[in-house]
C-alpha positions in Angstrom: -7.6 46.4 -54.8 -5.0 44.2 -54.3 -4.9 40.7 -57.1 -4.8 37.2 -55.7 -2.0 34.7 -56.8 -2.3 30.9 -56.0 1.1 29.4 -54.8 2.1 26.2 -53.3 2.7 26.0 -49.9 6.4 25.4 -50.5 6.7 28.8 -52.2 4.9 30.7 -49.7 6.7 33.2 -48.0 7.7 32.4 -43.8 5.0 34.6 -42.1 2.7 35.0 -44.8 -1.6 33.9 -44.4 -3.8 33.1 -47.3 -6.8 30.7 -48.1 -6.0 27.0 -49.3 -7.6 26.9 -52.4 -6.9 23.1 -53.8 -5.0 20.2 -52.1 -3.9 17.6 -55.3 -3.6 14.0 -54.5 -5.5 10.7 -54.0 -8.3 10.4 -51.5 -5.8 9.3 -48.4 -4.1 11.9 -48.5 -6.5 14.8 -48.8 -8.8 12.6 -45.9 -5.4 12.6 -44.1 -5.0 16.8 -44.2 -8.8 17.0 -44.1 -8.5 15.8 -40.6 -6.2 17.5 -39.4 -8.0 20.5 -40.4 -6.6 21.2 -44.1 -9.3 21.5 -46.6 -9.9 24.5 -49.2 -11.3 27.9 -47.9 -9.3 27.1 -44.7 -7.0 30.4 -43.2 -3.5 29.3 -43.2 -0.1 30.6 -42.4 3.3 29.4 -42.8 5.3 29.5 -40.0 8.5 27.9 -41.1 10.6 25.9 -43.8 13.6 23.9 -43.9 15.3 23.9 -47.4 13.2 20.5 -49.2 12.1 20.0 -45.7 9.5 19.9 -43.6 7.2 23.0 -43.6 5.2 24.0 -40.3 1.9 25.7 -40.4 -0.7 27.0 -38.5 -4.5 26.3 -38.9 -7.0 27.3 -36.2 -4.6 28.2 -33.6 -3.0 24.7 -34.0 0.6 24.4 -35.2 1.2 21.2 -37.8 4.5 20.4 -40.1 3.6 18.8 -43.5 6.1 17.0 -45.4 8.2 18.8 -48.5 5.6 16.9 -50.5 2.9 17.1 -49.1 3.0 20.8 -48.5 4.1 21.2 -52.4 0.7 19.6 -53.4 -1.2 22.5 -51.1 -2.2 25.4 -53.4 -3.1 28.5 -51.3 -4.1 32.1 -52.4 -2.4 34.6 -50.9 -2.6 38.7 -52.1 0.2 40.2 -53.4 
């Protein structure tokens, strides 16, 4: 059985999937990422990273890039 660990989409791993779990911030910006398809229990995998750039994921077949911030207030559980 393999344990669960909740990371930040910043530290996630280029080619790695998990589950968001929490997105922190005010109500713009979790409306913002909630349409475009970003909310928690959502399937996500990151497809690339710049270093304190932008990060590029995809959700539901769809490719987005998120801001360094942004993407560092995503919380995702991945398994290890």
């Amino acid at each position: 059985m393999s344990k669960l660990k909740v990371v930040s989409l910043v530290e996630m791993k280029t080619g790695q999937s998990g589950r968001i779990r929490q997105i922190y911030g005010g109500r713009g910006m979790v409306a913002r990422l909630q349409a475009l398809g970003l909310y928690p229990g959502k399937k996500i995998t990151k497809l690339s990273a710049v270093l304190r750039g932008p990060v590029v994921v995809e959700i539901d077949r769809s490719q987005i890039a998120l801001g360094y911030g942004r993407a560092n207030r995503i919380f995702v559980e991945i398994g290890e």
